[in-house]
TORPA-4810 file (N, C-alpha, C, O; in nm, 3 decimals):
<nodes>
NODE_1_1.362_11.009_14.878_1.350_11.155_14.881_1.488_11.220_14.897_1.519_11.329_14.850_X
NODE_2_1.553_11.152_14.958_1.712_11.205_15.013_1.792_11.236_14.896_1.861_11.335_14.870_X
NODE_3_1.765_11.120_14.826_1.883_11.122_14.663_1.771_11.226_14.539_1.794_11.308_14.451_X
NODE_4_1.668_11.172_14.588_1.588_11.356_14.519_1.669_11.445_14.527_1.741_11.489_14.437_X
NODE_5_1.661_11.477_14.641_1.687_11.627_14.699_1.852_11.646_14.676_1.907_11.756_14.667_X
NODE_6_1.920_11.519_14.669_2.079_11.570_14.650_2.076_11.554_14.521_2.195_11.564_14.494_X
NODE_7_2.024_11.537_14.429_2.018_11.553_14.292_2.004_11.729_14.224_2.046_11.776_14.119_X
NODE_8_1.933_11.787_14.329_1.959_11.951_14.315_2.028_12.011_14.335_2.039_12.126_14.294_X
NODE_9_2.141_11.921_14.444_2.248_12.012_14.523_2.337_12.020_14.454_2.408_12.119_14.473_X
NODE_10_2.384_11.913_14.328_2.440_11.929_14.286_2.405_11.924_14.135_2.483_11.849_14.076_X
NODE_11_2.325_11.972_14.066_2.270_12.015_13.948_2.257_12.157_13.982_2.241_12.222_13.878_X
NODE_12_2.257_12.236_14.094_2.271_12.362_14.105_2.363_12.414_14.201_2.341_12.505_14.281_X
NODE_13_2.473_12.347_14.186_2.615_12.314_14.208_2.611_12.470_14.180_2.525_12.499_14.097_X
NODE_14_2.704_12.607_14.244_2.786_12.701_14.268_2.832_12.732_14.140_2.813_12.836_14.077_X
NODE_15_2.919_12.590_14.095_2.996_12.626_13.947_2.921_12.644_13.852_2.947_12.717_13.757_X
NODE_16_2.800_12.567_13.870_2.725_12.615_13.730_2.626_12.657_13.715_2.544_12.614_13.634_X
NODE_17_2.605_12.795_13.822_2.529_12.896_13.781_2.554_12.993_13.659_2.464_13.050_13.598_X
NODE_18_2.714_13.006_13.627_2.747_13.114_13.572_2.722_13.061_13.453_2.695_13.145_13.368_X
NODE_19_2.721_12.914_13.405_2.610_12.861_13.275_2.529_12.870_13.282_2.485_12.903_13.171_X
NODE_20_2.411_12.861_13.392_2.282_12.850_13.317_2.256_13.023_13.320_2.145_13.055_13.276_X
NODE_21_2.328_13.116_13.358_2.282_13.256_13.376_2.331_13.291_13.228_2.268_13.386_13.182_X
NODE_22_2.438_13.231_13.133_2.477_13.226_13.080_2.356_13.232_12.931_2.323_13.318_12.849_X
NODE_23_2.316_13.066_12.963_2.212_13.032_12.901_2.122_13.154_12.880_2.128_13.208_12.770_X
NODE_24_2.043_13.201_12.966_1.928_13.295_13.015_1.933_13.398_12.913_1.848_13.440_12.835_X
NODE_25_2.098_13.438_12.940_2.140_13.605_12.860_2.128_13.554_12.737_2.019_13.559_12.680_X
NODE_26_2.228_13.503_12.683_2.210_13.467_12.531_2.084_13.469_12.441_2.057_13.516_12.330_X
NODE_27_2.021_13.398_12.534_1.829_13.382_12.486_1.791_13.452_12.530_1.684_13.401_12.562_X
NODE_28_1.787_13.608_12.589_1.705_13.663_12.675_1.598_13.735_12.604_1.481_13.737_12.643_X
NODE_29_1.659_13.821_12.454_1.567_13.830_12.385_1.487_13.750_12.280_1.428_13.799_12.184_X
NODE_30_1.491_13.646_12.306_1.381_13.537_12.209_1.487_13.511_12.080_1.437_13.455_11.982_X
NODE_31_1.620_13.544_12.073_1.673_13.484_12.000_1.742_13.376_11.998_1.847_13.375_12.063_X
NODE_32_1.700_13.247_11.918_1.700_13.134_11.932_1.849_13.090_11.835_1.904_12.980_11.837_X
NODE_33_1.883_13.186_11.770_2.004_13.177_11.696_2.120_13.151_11.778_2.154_13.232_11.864_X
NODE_34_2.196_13.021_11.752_2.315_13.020_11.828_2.435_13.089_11.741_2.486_13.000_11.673_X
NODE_35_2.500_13.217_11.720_2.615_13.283_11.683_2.763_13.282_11.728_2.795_13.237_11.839_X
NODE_36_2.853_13.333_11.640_2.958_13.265_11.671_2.986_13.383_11.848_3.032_13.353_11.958_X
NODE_37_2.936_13.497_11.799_2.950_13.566_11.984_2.901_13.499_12.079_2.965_13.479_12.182_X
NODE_38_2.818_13.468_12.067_2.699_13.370_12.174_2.788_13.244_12.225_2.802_13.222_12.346_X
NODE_39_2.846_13.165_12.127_2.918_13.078_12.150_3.042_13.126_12.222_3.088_13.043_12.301_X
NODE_40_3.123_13.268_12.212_3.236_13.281_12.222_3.167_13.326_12.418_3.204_13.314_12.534_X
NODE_41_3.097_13.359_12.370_3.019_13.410_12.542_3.048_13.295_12.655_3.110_13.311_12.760_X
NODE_42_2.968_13.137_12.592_2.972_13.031_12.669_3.139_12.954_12.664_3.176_12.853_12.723_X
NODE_43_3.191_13.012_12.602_3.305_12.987_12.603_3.392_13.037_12.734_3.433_12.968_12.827_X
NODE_44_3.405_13.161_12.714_3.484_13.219_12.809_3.379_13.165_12.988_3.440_13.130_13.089_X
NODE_45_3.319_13.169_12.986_3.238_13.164_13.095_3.220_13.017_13.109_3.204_13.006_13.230_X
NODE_46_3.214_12.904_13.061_3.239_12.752_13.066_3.410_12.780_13.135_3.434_12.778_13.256_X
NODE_47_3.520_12.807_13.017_3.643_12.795_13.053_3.683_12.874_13.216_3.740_12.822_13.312_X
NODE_48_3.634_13.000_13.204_3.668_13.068_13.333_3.598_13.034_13.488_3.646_13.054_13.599_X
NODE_49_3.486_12.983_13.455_3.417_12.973_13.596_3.375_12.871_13.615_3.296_12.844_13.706_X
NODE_50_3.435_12.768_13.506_3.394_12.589_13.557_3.544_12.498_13.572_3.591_12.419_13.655_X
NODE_51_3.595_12.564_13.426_3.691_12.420_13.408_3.832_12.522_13.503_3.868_12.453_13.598_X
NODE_52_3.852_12.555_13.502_3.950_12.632_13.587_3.922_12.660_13.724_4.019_12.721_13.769_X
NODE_53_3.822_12.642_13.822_3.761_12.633_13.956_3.797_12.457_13.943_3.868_12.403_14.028_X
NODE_54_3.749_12.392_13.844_3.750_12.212_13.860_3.926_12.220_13.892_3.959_12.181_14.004_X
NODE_55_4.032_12.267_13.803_4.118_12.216_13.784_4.219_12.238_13.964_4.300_12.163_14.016_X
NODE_56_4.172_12.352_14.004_4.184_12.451_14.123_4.131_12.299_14.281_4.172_12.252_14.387_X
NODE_57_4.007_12.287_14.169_3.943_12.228_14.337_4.051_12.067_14.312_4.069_12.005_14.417_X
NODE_58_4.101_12.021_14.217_4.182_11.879_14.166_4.339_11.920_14.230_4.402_11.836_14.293_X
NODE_59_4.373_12.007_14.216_4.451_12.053_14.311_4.455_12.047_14.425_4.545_11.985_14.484_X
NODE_60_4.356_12.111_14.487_4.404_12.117_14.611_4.318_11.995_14.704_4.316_11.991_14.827_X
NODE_61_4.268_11.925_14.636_4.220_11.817_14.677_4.351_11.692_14.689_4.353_11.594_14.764_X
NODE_62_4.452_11.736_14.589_4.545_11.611_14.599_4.649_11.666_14.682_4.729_11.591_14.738_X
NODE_63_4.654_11.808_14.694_4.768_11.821_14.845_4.652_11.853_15.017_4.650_11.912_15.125_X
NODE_64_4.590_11.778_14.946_4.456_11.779_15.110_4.397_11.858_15.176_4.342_11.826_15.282_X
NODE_65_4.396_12.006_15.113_4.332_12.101_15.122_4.194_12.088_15.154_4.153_12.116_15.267_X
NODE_66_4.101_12.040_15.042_3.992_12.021_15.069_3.950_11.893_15.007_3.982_11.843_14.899_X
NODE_67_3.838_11.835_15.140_3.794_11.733_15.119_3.712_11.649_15.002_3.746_11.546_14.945_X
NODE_68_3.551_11.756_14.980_3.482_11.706_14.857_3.455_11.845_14.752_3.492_11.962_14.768_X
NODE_69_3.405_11.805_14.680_3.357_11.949_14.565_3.283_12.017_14.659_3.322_12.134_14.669_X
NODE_70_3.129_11.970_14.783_3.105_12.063_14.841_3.159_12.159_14.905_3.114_12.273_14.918_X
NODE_71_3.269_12.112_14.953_3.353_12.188_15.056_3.301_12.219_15.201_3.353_12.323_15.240_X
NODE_72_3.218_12.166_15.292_3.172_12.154_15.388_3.251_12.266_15.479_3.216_12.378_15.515_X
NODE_73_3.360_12.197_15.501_3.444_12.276_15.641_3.450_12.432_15.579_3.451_12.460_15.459_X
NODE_74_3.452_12.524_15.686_3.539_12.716_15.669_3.625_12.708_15.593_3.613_12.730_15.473_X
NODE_75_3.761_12.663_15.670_3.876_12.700_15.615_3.860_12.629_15.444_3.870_12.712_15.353_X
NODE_76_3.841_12.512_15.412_3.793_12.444_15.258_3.783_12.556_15.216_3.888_12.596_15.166_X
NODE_77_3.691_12.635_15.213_3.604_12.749_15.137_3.726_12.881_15.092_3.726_12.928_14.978_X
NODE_78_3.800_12.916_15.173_3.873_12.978_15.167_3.898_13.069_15.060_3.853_13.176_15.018_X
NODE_79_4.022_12.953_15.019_4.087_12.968_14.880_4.002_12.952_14.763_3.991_13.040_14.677_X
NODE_80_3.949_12.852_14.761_3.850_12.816_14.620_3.763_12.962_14.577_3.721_12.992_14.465_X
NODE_81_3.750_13.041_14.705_3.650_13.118_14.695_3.737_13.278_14.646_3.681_13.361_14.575_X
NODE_82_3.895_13.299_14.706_3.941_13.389_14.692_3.995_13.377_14.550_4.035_13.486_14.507_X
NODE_83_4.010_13.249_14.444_4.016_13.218_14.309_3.905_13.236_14.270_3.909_13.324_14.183_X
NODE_84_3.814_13.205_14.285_3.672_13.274_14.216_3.685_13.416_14.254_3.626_13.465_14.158_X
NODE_85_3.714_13.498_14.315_3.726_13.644_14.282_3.763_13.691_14.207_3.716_13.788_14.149_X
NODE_86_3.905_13.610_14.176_4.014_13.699_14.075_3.976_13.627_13.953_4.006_13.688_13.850_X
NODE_87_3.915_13.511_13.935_3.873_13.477_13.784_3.752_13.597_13.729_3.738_13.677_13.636_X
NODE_88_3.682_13.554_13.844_3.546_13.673_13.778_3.618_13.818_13.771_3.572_13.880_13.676_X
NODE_89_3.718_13.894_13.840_3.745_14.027_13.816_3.807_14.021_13.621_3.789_14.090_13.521_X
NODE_90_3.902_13.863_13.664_3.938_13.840_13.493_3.821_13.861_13.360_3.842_13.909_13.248_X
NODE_91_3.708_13.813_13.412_3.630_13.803_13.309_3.541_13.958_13.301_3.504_14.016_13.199_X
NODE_92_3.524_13.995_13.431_3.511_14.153_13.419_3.556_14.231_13.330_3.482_14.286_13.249_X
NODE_93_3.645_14.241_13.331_3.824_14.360_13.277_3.802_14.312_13.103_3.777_14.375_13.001_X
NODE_94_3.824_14.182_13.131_3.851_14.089_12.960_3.752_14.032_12.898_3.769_14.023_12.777_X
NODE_95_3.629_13.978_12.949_3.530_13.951_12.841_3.433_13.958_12.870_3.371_13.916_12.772_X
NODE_96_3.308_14.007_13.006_3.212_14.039_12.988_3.233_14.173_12.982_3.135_14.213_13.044_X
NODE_97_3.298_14.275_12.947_3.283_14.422_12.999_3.144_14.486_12.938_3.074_14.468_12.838_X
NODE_98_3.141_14.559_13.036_3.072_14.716_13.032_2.990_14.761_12.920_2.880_14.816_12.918_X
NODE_99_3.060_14.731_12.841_3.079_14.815_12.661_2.989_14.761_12.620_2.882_14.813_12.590_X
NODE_100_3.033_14.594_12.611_2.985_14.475_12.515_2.838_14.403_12.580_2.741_14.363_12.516_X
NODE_101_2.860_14.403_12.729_2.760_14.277_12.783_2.715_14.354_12.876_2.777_14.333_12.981_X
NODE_102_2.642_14.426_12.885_2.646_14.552_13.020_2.520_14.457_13.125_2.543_14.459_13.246_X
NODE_103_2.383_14.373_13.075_2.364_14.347_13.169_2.402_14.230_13.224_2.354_14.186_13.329_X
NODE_104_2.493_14.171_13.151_2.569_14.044_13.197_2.694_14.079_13.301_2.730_14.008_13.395_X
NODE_105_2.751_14.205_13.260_2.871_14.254_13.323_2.774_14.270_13.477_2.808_14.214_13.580_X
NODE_106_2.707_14.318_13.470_2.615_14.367_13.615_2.610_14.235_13.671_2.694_14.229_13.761_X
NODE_107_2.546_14.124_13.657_2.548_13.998_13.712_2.631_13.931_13.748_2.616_13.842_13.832_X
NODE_108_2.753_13.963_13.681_2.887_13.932_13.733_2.936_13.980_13.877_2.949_13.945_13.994_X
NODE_109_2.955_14.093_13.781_2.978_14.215_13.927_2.897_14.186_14.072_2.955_14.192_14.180_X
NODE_110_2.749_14.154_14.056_2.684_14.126_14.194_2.754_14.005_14.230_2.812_14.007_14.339_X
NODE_111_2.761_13.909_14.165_2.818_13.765_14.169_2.942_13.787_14.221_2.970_13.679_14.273_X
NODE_112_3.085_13.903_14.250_3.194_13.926_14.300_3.183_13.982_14.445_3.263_13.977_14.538_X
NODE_113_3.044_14.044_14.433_3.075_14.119_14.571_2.967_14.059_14.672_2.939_14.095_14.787_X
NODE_114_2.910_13.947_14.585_2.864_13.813_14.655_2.964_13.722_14.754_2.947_13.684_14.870_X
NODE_115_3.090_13.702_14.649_3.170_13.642_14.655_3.203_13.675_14.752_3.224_13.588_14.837_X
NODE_116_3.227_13.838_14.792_3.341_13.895_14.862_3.274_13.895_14.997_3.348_13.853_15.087_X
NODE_117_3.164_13.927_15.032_3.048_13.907_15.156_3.121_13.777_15.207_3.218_13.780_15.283_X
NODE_118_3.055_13.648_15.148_3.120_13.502_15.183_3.228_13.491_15.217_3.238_13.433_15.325_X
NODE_119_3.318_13.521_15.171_3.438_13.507_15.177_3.507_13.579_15.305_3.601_13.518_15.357_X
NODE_120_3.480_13.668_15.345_3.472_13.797_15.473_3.393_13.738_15.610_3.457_13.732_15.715_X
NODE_121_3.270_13.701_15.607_3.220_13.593_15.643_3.278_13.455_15.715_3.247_13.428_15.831_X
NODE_122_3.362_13.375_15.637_3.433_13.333_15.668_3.596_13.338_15.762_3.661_13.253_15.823_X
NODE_123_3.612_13.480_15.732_3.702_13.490_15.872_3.623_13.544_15.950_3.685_13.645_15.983_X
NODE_124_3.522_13.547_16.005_3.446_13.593_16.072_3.396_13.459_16.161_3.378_13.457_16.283_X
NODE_125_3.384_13.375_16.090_3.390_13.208_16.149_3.205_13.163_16.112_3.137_13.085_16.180_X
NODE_126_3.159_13.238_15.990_3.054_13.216_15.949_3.052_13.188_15.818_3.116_13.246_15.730_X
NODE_127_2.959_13.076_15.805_2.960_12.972_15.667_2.821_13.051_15.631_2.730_13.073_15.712_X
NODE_128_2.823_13.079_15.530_2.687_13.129_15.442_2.661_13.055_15.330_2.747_13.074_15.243_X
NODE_129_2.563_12.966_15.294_2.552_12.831_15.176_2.614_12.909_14.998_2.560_12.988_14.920_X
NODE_130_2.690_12.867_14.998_2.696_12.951_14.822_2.615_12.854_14.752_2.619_12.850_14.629_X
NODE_131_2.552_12.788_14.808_2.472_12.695_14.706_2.301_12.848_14.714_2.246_12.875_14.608_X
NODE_132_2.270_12.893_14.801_2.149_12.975_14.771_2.214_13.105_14.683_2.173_13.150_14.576_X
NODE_133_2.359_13.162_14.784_2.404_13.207_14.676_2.330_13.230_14.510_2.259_13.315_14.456_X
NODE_134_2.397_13.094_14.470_2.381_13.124_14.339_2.230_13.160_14.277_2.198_13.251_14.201_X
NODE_135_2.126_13.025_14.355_2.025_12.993_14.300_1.950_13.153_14.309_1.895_13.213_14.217_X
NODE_136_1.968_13.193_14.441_1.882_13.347_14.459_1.968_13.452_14.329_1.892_13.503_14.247_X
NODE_137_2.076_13.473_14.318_2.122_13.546_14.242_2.120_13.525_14.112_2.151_13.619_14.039_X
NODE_138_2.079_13.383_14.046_2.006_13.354_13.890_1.925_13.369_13.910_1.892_13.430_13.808_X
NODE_139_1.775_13.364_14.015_1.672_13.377_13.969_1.669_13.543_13.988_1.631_13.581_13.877_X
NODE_140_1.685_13.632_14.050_1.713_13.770_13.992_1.734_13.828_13.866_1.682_13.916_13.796_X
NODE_141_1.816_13.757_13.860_1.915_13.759_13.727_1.811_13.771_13.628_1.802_13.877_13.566_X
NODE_142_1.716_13.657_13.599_1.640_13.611_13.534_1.515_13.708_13.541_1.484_13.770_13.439_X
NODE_143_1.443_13.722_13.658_1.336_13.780_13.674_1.409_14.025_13.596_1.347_14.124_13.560_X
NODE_144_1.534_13.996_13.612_1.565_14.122_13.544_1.552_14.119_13.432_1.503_14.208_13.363_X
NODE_145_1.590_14.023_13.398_1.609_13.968_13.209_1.430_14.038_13.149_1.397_14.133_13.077_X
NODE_146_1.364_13.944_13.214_1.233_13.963_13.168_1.195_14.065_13.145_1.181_14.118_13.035_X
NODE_147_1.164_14.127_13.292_1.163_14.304_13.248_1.238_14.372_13.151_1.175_14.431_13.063_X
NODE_148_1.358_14.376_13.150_1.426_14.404_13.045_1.370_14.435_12.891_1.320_14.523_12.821_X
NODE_149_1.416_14.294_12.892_1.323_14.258_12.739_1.245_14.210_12.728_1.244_14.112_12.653_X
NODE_150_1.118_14.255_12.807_0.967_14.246_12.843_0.907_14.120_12.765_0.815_14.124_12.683_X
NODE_151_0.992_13.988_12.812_0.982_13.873_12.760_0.880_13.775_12.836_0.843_13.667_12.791_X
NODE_152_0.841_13.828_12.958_0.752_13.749_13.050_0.788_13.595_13.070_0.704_13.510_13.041_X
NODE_153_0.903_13.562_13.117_0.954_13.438_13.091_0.854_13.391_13.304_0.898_13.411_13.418_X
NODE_154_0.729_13.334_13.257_0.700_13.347_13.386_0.671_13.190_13.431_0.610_13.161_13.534_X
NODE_155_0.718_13.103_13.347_0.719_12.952_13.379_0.880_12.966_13.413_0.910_12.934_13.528_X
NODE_156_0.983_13.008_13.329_1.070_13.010_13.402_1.124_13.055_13.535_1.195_12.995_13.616_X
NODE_157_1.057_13.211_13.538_1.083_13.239_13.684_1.021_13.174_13.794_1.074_13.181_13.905_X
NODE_158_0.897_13.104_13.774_0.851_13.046_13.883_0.940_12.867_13.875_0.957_12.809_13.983_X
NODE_159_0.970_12.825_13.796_1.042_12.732_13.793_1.223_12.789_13.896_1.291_12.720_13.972_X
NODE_160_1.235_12.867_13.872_1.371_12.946_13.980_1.335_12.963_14.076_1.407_12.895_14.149_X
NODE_161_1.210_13.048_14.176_1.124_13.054_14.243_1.150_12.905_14.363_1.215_12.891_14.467_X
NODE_162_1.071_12.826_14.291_1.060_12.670_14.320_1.229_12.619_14.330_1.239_12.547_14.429_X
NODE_163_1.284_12.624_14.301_1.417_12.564_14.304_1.501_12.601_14.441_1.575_12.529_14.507_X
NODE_164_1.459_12.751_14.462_1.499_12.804_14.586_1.497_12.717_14.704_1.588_12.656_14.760_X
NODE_165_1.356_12.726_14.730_1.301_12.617_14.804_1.354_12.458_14.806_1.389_12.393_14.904_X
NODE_166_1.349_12.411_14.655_1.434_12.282_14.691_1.534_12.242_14.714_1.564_12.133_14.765_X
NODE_167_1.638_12.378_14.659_1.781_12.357_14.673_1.817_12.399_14.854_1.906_12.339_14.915_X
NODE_168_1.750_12.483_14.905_1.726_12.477_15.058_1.698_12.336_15.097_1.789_12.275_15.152_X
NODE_169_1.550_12.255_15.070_1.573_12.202_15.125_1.668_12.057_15.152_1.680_11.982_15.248_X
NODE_170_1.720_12.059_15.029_1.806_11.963_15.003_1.964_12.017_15.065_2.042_11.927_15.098_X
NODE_171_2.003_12.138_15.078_2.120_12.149_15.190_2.087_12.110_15.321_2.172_12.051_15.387_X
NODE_172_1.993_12.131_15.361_1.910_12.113_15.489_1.899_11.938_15.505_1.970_11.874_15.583_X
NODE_173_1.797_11.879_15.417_1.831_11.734_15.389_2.003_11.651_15.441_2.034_11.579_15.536_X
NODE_174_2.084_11.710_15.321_2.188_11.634_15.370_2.271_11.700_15.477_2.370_11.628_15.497_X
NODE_175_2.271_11.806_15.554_2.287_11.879_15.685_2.415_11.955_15.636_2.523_11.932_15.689_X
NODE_176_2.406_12.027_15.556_2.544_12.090_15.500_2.523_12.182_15.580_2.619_12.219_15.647_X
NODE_177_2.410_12.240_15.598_2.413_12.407_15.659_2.280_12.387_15.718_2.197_12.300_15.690_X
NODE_178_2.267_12.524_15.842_2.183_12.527_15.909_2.072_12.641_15.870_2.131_12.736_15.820_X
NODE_179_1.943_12.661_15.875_1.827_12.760_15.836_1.887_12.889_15.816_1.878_12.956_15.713_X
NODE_180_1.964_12.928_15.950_2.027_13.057_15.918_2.130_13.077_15.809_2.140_13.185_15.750_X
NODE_181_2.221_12.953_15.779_2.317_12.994_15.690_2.237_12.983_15.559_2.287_13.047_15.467_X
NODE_182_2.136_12.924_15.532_2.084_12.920_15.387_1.961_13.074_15.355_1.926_13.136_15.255_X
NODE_183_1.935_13.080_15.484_1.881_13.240_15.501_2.006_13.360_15.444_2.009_13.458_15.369_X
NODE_184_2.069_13.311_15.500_2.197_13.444_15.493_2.238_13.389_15.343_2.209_13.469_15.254_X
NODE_185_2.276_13.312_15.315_2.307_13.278_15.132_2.235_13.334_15.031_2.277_13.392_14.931_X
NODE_186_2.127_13.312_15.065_1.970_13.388_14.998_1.976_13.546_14.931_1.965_13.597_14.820_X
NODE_187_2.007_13.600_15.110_2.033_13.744_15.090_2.161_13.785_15.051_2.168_13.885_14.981_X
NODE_188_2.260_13.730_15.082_2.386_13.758_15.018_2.367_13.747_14.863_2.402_13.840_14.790_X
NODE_189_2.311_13.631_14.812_2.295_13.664_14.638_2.203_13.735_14.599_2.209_13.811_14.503_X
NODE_190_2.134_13.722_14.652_2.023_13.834_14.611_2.015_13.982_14.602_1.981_14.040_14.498_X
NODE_191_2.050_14.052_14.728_2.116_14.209_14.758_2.152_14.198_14.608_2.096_14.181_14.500_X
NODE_192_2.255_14.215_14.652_2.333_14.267_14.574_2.333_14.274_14.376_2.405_14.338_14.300_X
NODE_193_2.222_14.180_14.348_2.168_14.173_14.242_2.053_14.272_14.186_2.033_14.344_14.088_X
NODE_194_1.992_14.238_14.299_1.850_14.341_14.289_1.904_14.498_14.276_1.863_14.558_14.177_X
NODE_195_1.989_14.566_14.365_2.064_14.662_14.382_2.119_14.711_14.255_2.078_14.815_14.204_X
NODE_196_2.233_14.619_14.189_2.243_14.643_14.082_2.158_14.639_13.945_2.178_14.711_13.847_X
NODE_197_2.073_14.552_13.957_1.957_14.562_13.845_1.871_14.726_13.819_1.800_14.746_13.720_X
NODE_198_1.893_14.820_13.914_1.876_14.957_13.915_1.948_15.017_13.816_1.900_15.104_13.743_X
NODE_199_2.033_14.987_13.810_2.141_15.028_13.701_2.105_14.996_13.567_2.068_15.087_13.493_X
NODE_200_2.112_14.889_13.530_2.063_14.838_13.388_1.930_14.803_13.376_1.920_14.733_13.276_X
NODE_201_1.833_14.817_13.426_1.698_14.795_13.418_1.667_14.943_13.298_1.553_14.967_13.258_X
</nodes>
């Protein structure tokens, strides 16, 4: 059950929410066409919020900064987390904007001032899981999509739903964080999604 449960922790790994939210948008209206925008979409968002966080965490892993990809300890979290700000403001400004991706730009945007909660948090001497983080703030994400484009994606959202729960209990499992910090992760991605989904709904 143990290697179950860490099989979620890191299949819904932090870094790659901003793919599968990725995924979601692209298809959100039932178009199954992969285009060269669509592609240029998973592009920038593969390059900016995976392979450039990897190259970041290979870094500072070899001058001993931080220990594993989870990043367990406060101080770990730090930096990795104040580079995920300024990448996502990058992809803000330069390729999801406003104009072009407005309800993708919104998901971002919650996803920064997600960031910025955690991160604040942390000098505060409080760890909040960015692993619920994410999962609560894609399945938002998702459950907006639907409405949106009144797609009723309702195996998927209850499949996000369910994940919540496992990806809890699998931080919990391997003792990364305690009830309250995966409580507080929850609402930290979540707020701030729902909030903004007012906007582009």
């Amino acid at each position: 059950m143990k290697k179950f449960l860490t099989f979620f922790s890191y299949l819904f790994h932090p870094l790659f929410i901003p793919l599968y939210a990725t995924f979601f948008y692209v298809f959100a209206n039932q178009s199954v066409a992969l285009t060269r925008e669509k592609l240029f979409i998973f592009l920038q968002v593969v390059v900016i919020t995976i392979i450039v966080p990897l190259l970041v965490f290979v870094l500072l892993r070899s001058v001993g900064k931080i220990g594993s990809v989870m990043a367990p300890k406060i101080a770990e979290r730090k930096i990795p987390l104040v580079v995920q700000i300024f990448l996502i403001i990058l992809l803000l400004k330069k390729g999801i904007t406003i104009d072009r991706y407005l309800e993708f730009h919104f998901f971002f945007l919650g996803a920064l001032v997600s960031t910025l909660i955690a991160l604040l948090l942390l000098f505060l001497r409080t760890k909040a899981s960015l692993h619920m983080i994410g999962i609560s703030a894609l399945t938002l994400f998702v459950i907006g999509l639907s409405l949106h484009f009144q797609t009723h994606n309702i195996l998927w959202i209850s499949f996000l739903i369910l994940m919540n729960g496992v990806v809890a209990s699998s931080r919990l499992e391997m003792k990364a964080h305690s009830l309250i910090e995966l409580i507080l992760g929850f609402f930290i991605g979540s707020i701030p999604q729902l909030l903004l989904m007012y906007i582009w709904l």
